[in-house]
PLY file of the C-alpha trace (Angstrom):
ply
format ascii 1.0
element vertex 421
property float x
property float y
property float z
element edge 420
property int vertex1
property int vertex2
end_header
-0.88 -25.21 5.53
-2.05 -27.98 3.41
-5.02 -28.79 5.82
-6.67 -25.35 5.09
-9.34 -24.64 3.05
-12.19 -22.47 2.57
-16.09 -22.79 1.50
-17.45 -19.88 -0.52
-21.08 -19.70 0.05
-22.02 -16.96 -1.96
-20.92 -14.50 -4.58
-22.24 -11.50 -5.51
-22.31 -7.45 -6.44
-23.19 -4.98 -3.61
-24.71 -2.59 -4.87
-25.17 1.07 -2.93
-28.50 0.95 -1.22
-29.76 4.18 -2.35
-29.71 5.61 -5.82
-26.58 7.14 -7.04
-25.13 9.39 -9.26
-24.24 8.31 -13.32
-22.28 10.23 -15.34
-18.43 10.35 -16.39
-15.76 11.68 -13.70
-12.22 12.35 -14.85
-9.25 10.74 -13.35
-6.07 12.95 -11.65
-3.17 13.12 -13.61
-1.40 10.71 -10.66
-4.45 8.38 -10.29
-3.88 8.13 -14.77
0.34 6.56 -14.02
0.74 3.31 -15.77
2.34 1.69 -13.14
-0.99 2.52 -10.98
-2.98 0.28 -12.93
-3.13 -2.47 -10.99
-5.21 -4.08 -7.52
-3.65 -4.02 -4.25
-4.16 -6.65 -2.17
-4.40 -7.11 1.94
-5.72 -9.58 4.47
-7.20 -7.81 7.47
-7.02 -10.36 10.55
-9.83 -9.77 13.28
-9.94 -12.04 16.72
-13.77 -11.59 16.98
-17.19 -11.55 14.55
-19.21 -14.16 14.82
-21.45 -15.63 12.37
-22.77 -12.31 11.68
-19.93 -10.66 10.55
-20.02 -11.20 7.00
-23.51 -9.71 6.84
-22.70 -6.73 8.88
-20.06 -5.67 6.86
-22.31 -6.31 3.40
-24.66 -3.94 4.79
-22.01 -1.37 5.76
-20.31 -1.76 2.00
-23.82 -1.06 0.36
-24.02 2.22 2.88
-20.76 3.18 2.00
-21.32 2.84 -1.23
-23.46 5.28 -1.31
-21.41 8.63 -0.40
-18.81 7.02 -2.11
-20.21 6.17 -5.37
-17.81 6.75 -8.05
-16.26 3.19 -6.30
-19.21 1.16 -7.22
-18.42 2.54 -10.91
-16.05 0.69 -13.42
-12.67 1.91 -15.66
-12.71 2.92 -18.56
-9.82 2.71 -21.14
-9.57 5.05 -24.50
-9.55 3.16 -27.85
-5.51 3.56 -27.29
-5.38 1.97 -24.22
-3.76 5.43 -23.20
-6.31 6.98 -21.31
-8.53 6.40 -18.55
-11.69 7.69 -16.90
-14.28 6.35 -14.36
-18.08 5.95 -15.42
-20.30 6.34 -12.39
-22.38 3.13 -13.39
-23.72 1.77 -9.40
-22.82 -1.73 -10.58
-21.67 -1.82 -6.73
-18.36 -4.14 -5.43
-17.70 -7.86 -5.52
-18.12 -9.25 -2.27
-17.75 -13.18 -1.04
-19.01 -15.11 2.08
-16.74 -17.89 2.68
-16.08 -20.06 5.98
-13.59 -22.37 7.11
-13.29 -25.24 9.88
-9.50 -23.99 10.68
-9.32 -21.78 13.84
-7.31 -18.01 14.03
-5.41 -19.94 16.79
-4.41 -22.43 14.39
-2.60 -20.68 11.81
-1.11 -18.37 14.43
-3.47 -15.77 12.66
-1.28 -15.63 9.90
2.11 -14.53 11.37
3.62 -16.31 8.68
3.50 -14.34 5.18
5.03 -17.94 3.56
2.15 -19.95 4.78
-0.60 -17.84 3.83
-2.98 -19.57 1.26
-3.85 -16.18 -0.29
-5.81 -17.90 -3.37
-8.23 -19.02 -0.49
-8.93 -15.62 1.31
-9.09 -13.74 -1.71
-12.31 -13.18 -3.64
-12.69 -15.58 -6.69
-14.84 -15.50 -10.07
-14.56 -11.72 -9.98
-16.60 -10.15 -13.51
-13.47 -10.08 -15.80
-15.34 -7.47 -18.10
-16.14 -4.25 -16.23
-14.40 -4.93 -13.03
-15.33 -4.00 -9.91
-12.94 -1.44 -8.13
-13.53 -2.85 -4.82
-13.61 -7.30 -4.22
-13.95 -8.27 -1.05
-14.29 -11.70 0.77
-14.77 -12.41 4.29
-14.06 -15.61 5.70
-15.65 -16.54 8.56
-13.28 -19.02 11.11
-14.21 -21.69 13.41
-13.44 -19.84 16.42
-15.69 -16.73 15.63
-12.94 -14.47 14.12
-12.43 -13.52 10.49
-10.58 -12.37 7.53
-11.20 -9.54 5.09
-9.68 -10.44 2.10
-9.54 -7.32 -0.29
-8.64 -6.36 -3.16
-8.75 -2.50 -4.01
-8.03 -0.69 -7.31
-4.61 1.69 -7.46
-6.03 3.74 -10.12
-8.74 5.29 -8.26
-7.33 5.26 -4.65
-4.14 4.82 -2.74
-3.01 3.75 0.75
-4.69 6.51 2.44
-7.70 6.51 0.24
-8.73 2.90 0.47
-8.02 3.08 4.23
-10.43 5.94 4.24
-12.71 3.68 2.69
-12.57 0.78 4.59
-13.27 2.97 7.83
-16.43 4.04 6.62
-17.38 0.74 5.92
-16.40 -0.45 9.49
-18.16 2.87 10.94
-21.55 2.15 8.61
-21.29 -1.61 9.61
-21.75 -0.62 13.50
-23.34 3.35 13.35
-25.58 5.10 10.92
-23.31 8.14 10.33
-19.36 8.80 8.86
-16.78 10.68 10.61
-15.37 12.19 7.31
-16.96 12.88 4.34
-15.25 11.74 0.89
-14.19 14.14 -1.14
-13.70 13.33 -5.12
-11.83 16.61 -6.16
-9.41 14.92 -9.25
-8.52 18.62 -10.09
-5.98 19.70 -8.04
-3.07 18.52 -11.08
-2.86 20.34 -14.07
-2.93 18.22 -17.14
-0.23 18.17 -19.25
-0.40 18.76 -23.07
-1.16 16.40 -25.44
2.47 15.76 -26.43
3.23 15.45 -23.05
1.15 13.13 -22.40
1.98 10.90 -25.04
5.10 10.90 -24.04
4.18 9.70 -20.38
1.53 7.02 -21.26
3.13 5.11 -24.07
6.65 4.57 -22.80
7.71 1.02 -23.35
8.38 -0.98 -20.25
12.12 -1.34 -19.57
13.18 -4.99 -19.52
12.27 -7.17 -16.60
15.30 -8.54 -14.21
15.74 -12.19 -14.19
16.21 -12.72 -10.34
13.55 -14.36 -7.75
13.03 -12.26 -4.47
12.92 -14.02 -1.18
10.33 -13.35 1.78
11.73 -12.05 5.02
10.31 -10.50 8.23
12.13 -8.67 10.80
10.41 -7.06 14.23
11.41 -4.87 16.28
9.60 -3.69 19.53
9.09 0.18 20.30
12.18 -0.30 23.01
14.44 -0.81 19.92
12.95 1.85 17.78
13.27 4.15 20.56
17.11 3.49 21.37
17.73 3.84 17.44
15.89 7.91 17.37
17.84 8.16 20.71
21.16 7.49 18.89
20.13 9.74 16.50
19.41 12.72 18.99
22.37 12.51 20.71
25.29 12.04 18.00
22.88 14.85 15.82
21.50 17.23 18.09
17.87 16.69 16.32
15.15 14.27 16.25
14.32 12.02 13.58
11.13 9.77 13.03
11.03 5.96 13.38
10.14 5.70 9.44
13.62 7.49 9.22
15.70 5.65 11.64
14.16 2.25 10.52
14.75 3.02 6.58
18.44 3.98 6.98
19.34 1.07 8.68
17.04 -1.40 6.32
18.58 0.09 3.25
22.57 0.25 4.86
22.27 -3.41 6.06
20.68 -4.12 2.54
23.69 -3.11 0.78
25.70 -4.75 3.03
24.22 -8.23 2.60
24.20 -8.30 -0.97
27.88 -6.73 -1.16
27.44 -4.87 -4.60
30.45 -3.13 -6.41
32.00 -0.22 -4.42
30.67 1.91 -7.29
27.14 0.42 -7.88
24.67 3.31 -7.37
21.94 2.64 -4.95
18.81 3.98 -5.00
16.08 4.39 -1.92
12.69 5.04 -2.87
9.50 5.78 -0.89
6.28 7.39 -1.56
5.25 10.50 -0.25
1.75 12.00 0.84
1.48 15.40 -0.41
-1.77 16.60 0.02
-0.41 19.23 2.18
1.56 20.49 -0.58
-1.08 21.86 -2.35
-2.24 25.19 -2.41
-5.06 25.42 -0.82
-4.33 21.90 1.03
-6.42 19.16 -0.30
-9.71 18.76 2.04
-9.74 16.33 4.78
-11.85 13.29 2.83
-9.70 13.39 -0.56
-9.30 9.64 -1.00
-7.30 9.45 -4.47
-3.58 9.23 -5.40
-2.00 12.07 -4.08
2.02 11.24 -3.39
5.45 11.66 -4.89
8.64 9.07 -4.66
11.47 10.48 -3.01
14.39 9.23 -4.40
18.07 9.09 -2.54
20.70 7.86 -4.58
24.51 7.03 -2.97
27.03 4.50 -3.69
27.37 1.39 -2.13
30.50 1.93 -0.31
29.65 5.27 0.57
26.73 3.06 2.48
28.26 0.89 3.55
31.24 2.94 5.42
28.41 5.81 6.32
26.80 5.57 10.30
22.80 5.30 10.58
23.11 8.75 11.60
24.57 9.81 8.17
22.10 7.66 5.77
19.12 9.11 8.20
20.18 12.87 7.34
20.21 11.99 3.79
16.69 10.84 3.96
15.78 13.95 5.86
17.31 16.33 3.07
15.54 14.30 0.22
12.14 14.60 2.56
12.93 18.04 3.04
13.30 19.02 -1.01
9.74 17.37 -1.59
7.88 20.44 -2.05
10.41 21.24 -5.08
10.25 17.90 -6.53
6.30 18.05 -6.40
6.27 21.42 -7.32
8.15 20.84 -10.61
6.23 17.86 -11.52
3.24 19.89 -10.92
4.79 22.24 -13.30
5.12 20.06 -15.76
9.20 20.18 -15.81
9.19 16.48 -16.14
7.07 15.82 -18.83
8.56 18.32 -20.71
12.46 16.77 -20.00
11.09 13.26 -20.32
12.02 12.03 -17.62
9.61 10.38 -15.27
10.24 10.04 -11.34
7.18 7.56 -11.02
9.33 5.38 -13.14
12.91 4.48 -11.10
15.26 1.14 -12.52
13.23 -1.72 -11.41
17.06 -3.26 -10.72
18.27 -5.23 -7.42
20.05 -2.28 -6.72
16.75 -0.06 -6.20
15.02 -0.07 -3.00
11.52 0.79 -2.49
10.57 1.22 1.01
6.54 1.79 2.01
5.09 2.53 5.34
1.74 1.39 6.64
1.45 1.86 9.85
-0.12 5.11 9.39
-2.38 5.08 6.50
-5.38 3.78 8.96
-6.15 0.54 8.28
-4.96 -1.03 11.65
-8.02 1.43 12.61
-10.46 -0.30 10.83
-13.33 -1.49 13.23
-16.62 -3.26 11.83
-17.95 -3.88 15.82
-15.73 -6.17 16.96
-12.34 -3.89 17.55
-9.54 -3.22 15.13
-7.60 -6.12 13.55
-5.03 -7.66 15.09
-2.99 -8.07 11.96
-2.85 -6.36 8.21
-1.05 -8.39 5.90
-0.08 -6.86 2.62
0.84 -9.38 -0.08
3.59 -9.43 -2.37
2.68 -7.36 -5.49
5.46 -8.45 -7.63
8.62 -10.59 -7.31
11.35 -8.50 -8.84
10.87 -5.36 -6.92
12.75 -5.46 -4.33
10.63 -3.99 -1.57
10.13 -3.41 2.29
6.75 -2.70 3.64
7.05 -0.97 7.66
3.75 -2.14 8.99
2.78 -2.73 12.57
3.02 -5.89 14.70
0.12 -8.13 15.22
-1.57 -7.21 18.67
-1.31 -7.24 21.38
2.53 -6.26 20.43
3.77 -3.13 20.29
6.91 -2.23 17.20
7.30 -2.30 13.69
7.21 -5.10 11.27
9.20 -5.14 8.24
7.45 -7.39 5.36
10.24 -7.45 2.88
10.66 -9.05 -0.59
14.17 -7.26 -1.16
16.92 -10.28 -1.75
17.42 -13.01 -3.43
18.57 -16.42 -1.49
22.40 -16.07 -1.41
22.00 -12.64 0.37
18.50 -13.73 2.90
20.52 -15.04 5.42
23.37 -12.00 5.48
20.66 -9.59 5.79
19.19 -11.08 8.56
22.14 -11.49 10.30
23.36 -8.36 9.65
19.47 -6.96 11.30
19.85 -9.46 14.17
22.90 -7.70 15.06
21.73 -4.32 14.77
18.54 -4.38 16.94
0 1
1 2
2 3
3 4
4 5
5 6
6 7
7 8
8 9
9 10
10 11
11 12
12 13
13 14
14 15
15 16
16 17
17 18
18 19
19 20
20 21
21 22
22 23
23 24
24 25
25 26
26 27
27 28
28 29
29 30
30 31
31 32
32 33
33 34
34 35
35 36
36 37
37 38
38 39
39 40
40 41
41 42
42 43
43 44
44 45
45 46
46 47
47 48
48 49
49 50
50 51
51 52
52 53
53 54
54 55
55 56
56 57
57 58
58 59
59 60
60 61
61 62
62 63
63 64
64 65
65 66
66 67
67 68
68 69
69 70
70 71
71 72
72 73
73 74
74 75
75 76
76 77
77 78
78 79
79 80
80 81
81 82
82 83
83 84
84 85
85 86
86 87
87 88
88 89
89 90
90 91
91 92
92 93
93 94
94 95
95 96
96 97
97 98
98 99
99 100
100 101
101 102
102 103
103 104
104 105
105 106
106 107
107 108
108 109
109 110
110 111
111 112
112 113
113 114
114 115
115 116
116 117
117 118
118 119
119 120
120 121
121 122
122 123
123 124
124 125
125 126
126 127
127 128
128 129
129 130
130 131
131 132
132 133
133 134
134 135
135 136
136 137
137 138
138 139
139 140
140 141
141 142
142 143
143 144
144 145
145 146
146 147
147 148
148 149
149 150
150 151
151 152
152 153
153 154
154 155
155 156
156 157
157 158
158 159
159 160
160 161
161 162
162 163
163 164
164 165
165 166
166 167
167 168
168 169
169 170
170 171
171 172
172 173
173 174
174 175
175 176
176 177
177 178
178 179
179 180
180 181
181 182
182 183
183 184
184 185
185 186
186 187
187 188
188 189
189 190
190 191
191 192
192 193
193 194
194 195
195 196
196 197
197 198
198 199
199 200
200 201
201 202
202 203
203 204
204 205
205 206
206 207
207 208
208 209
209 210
210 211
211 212
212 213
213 214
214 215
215 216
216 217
217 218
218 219
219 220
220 221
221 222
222 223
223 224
224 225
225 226
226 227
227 228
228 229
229 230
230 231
231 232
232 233
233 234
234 235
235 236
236 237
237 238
238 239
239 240
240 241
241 242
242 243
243 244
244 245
245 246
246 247
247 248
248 249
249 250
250 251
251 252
252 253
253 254
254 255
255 256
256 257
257 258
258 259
259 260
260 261
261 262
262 263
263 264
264 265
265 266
266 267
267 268
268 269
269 270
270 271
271 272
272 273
273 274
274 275
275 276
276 277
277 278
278 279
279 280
280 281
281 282
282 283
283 284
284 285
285 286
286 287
287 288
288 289
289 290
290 291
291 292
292 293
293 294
294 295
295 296
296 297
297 298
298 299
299 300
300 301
301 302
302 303
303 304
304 305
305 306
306 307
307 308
308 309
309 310
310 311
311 312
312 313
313 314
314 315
315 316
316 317
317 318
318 319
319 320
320 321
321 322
322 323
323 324
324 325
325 326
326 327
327 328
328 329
329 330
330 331
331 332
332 333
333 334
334 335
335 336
336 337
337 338
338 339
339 340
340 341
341 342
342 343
343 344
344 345
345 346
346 347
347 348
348 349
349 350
350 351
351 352
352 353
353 354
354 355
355 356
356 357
357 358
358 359
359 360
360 361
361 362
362 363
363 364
364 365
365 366
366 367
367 368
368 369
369 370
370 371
371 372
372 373
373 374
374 375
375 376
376 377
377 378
378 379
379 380
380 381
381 382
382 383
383 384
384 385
385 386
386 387
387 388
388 389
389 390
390 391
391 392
392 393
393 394
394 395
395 396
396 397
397 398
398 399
399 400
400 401
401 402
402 403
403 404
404 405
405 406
406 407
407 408
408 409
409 410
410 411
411 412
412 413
413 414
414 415
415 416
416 417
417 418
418 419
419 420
């Protein structure tokens, strides 16, 4: 896509458009993990805007800036580095109006993760000092759609939360009211004791792998999700979810590809919601970190002789012991053995698996309709990782993004998911 390019026509904060609180808000002791520290980043594909998109959806960031305040705050760190809190400052988001002569058509609106110039729909000259939570750029195209490019802080929200956000900001771009109210509540976690603490903030970071993870995407339509939960009814007797179905297989054929050791332990990892765990459950309009990594460990050749039906019952008994897992973290059982579950072997024999077809951002609709496409883009590239997302519309199925093998094993694992869909 050497062609492509974007003008940025102006860069600024948006601020909320009322006054806001100030003051100091504490952090959870989830939102405070190390490895949370960090931006994700997503492209957000829409068909139709006009020229007046970019303005529209200014406005509706400054409104929901506004109920949501604590977002247009900034981080800040202890004198350690250890700890973290937010100050409620109304500084407000970055935000950047760009355009480009390149139609959606053009690009094929960005089916292709490889091709996407991400430097170019991502915001640029962000504050380095005091940065904002929220930097966002939309890019207006030639034929009247355009991109969000955004870039959203871990620390303070996650998947669900920043979805949450996003929606309001679609629903004050095109209405004058919100559907849910946000909810800060940081308390629900106890805090764990100072020595605790210690012990969970200053671990050293293990050693980083030396390998170079290759992109791959693999579809499937809701006809081949359905036959694999169908295969699952009838050799089970129970149903299982298409996150379930899909994972097993993704993680079996994984280990098949790469052809590890009999013995090698393999790990599966995805992140839980669990603010339904809680006691009361957290109010509808929490949008902060609020999920636990289930972790299913078997051996390779027990994988790779073991039916889908097998691997999905595993992940169903790990999904099923959540509650204890969370409840014990909660409890502070882990801090006080040391270990830390937020912290798996970031190894090419660990799997981390996330799903995003749910979290609501396929929902999010500034007056022109919902996108027809959220890209997610590649966080790191040593952790081997699978996103389950949706297909660009007007399709109906699941798209894996993946950044899980290196370029001996690409080809094998496609194969290998060509044959079993």
């Amino acid at each position: 896509m050497a062609n492509f390019s974007v003008n940025r026509s102006k860069r600024s904060l948006v601020t909320p458009v009322e006054e806001t609180p100030s003051g100091i808000l504490d952090l959870s002791v989830i939102d405070k993990i190390l490895v949370l520290r960090c931006y994700a980043r997503t492209l957000h594909v829409y068909k139709h805007g006009g020229a007046e998109a970019a303005a529209s959806i200014r406005e509706g960031l400054s409104k929901a800036l506004v109920p949501y305040y604590p977002l247009a705050g900034r981080l800040k760190h202890s004198d350690q580095g250890c700890d973290v809190h937010l100050e409620c400052t109304g500084e407000g988001a970055w935000f950047v109006e760009a355009s480009t002569d390149s139609t959606l058509d053009a690009v094929s609106y960005f089916d292709n993760v490889l091709s996407i110039p991400h430097d170019e729909l991502l915001s640029d000259q962000v504050p380095e000092e005091n940065e904002p939570l929220v930097q966002m750029q939309v890019t207006k195209f030639a034929c009247g759609g355009f991109v969000i490019g955004l870039r959203f802080c871990h620390t303070v929200c996650d998947g669900l939360g920043s979805a949450q956000f996003m929606n309001a900001v679609g629903e004050l771009a095109r209405t004058e009211t919100l559907s849910i109210s946000p909810v800060w509540k940081r308390d629900f976690f106890p805090a764990p004791n100072q020595e605790s603490k210690a012990a969970t903030f200053l671990n050293l970071p293990p050693p980083l792998p030396n390998y170079q993870l290759e992109h791959a995407n693999v579809d499937m339509s809701m006809d081949e999700i359905n036959q694999l939960k169908k295969e699952f009814f009838e050799k089970a007797g129970q149903t299982c979810s298409a996150f379930e179905a899909v994972a097993a297989s993704f993680w079996t054929l994984r280990t098949k590809a790469i052809n590890f050791d009999p013995n090698t332990e393999m790990r599966l990892v995805f992140f839980a919601n669990c603010r339904q765990l809680l006691d009361p459950p957290l109010p509808q309009g929490f949008y902060g970190n609020c999920f636990f990594p289930v972790t299913i460990t078997a051996s390779s050749d027990m994988l790779k002789q073991a039916s889908n039906v097998e691997v999905v019952k595993l992940i169903q008994e790990a999904k099923a012991n959540l509650p204890v897992e969370f409840a014990k973290y909660r409890n502070g059982d882990y801090f006080r053995s040391g270990e830390d579950p937020f912290a798996p072997p970031l190894i090419y024999s660990t799997l981390f698996i996330s799903e995003w077809g749910r979290l609501g951002f396929n929902q999010v609709d500034c007056g022109w309709g919902p996108p027809v496409h959220v890209v997610p883009i590649q966080g790191s590239s040593i952790i081997p990782v699978g996103i389950v997302g949706s297909l660009p519309l007007p399709k109906k199925g699941i798209r894996f993004m993946t950044w899980c093998v290196e370029a001996v094993h690409r080809q094998p694992f496609l194969d290998l998911m060509a044959k079993s869909i």
